[in-house]
N, C-alpha and C positions, 0 to 999 in steps of 0.2 A: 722737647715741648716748650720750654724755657726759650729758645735761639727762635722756635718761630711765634710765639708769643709777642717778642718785641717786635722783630721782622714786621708784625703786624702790625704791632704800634706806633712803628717809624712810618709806615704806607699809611698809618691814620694822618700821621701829626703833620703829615709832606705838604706843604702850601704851594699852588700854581703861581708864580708871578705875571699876572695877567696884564701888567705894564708893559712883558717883555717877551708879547709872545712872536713868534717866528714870522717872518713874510710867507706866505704860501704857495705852495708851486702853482705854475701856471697851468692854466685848464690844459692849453694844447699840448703839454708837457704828462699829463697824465698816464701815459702808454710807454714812458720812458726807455724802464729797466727791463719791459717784456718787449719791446722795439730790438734791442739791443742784441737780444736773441734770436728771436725772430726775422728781423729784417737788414740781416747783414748786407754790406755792400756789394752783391754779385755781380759779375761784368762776363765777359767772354771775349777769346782772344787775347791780345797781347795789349798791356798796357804799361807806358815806364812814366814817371813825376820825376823833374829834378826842380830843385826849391834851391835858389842862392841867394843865401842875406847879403847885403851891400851896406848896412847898418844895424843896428841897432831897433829900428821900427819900419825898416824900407827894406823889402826883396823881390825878385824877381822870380816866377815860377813857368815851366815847359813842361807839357806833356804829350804825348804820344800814344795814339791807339790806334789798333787794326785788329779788326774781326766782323763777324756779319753783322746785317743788319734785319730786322725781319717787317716782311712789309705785308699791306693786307691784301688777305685774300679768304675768297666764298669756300673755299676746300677746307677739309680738317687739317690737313699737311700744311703745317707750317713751310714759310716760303723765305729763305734768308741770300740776301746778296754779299757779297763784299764791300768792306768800307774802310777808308783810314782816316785818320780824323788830326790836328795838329792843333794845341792849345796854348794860349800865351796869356800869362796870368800876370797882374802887380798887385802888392800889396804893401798899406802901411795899417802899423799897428801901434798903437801906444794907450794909456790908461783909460784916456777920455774919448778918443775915436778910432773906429776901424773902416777903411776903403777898401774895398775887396774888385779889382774888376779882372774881365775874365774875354777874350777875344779868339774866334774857333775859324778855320777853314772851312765852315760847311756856311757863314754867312752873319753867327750869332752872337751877340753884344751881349755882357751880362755883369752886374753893378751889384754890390752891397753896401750899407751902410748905415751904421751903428753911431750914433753921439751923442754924451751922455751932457743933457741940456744941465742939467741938474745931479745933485746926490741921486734925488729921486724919480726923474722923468728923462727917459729915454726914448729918442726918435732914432725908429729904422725904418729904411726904405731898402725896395728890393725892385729890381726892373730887369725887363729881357727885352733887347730887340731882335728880330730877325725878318728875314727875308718872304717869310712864308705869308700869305695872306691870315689875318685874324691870331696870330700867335704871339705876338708884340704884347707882353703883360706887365704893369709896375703895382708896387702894394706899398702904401706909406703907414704905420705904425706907432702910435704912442703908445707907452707903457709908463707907467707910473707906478711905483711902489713905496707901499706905503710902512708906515711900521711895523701892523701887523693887517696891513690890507697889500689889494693890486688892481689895478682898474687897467685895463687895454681898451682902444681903440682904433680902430681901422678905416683904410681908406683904398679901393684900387677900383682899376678902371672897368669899364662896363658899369659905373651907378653900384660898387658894392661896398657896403656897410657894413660893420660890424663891429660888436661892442659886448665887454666884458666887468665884471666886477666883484674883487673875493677880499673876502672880509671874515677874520677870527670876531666871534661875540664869545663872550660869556655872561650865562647868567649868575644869579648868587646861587652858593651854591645848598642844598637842598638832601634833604634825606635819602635820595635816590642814588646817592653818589656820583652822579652826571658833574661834573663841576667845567666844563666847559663846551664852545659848540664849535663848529668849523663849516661856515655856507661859504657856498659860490654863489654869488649873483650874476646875473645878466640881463641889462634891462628890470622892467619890474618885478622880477620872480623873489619868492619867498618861500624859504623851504621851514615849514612845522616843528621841525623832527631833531628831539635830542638826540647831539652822536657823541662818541670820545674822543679822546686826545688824537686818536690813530683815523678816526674816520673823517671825511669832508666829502660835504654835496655840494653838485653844482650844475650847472647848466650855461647853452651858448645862443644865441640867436644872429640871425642876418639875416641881408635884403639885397638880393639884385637887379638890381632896377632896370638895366636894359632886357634880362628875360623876363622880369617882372615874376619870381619867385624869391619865396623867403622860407626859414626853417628854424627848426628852433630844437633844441637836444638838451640831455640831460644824464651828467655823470656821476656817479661814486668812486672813490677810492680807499682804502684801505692799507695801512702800512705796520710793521712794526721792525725790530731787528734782523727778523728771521726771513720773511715774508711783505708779499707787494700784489694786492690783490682790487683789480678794475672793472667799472662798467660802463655801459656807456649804449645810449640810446638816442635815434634822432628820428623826427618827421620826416624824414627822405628813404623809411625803412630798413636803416641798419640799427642790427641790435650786436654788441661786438663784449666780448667779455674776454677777459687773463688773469693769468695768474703764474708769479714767478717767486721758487720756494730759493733761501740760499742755503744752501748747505753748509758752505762754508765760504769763506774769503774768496775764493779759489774759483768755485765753483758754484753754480745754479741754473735751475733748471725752469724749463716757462711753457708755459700751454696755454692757447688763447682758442675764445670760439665767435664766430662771424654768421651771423644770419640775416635775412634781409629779406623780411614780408611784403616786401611788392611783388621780386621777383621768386622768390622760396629756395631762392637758393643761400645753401649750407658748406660753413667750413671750418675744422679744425685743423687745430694744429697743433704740435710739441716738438721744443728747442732747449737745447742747453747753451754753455759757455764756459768756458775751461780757461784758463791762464795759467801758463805755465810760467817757469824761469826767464826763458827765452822767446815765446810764443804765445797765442791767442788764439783758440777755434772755438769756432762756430758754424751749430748746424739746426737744420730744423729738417722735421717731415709733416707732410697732410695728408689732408681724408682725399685729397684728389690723388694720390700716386707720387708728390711730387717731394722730391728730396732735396738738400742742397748744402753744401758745407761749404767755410771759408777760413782760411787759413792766415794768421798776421806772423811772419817770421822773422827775429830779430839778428841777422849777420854781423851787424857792426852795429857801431855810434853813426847814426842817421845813415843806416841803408837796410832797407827789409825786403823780403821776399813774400810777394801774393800768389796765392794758389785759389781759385774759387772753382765751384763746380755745382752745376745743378743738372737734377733731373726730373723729367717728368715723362713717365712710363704712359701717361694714359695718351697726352698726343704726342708720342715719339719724339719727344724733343730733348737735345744734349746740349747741354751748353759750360763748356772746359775754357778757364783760361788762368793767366800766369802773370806775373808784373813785378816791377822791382820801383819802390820810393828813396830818390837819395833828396836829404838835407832835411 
């Protein structure tokens, strides 16, 4: 009685330093830890990466794929041809910038990059070119963070805008034991509502000017050591929710649910994630039939073994494949 007495009294006397409170994760960032599980990197067929540093911040990367491809068609039966594909990547990396570019045999050009203007303002751009008519897309990027704020803004083509901005408040604090708040803003939004340390609201908007639609959405999240718990809503009729419990270090487990009031359609789902010694899997199943596991295996120092596999029972579709990353 004594031991939790004080217990109590140290959780009275605990002062938030509101000077120093954390930068906050980013909105699009919010689906992270339940991503992780859920939406492992599936492929099919055969795929190999070989990655060769030539420096210090400069390497050169190759990869290789062959397996179908599936193209459309008015039948339920899924329709898959053969394809091989051949990738030639450069990259340099060092503290303050990342060049990422990436050149494919099927026609397609594709750029990253990251430079960090400032401690605290960040420009990325991101661009595709290819051959195909209207598939040519670039996205330009500020991000600025702040001490214990983040403001993003965007830029890509087709007239699309879009803007962000989160910010830790606290008020004084108050009998109700509330002593701090955590909004997201976006544009003029204002959210009313005391939360805790562990909770933040937020919301996103944009505008595409060449379809001449815009949308606007609005998230929760929820965290503590144990658990990582989201929501998320938009005027485009998705309504998306998860939840990932950790068990331990090791291990944790994720279920998310997907609905969408335009068209009514409904989806759940539940995945885990295991880390082993040597190894990493990952799997998920849904309310459609459809399964899927993924396998990271460690052979050596910079060479592993990929195993993925999905299925889905309801339209017949298997899709098996294998790969090896060296460097």
């Amino acid at each position: 009685m004594a031991t939790a007495t004080v217990t109590d009294q140290m959780k009275k006397d605990e002062k938030v330093d509101y000077l120093n409170l954390p930068c906050p994760i980013a909105y699009e960032e919010i689906h992270r830890e339940a991503y992780m599980s859920l939406k492992p990197e599936l492929f099919e067929g055969l795929r190999f990466d070989f990655t060769k540093g030539l420096n210090q911040k400069f390497s050169l990367s190759h990869g290789v794929s062959m397996g179908p491809t599936e193209i459309p068609s008015q039948s339920a039966e899924t329709i898959k041809i053969p394809t091989s594909n051949y990738e030639f990547g450069a990259n340099y990396i060092d503290p303050q910038m990342m060049l990422i570019g990436r050149l494919t045999t099927d026609g397609r050009l594709m750029a990253r990059v990251k430079y960090d203007l400032t401690d605290n303002l960040i420009l990325k751009a991101n661009a595709q070119l290819t051959n195909e008519p209207h598939m040519s897309n670039g996205m330009l990027n500020f991000d600025y963070k702040g001490k214990d704020s983040r403001s993003q803004f965007q830029l890509g083509n087709g007239s699309l805008f879009g803007a962000s901005y989160i910010q830790y408040f606290f008020p004084a604090a108050s009998d109700n034991g509330i002593d701090d708040i955590a909004l997201v803003l976006i544009y003029p939004f204002q959210f009313d509502q005391s939360v805790t340390p562990h909770l933040s609201l937020g919301g996103e908007v944009f505008w595409a000017g060449q379809h001449r639609k815009s949308g606007v959405g609005y998230a929760a999240r929820y965290e503590n050591d144990k658990m990582v718990a989201t929501g998320q809503v938009a005027s485009t009729g998705m309504v998306m929710m998860n939840y990932v419990q950790k068990v331990s270090e090791k291990v944790s487990l994720a279920t998310d649910f997907m609905y969408n009031y335009m068209t009514r359609d409904v989806t759940a789902s539940m995945g885990y994630d295991y880390i082993l010694r040597q190894s990493r899997i990952r799997g998920k199943i849904d309310s459609n039939g459809c399964t899927a596991a993924y396998l990271e295996e460690r052979l050596n120092m910079g060479l592993n073994f990929l195993l993925s596999a999905e299925i889905d029972h309801k339209k017949k579709d298997y899709k098996f494949g294998f790969g090896l990353t060296v460097g």
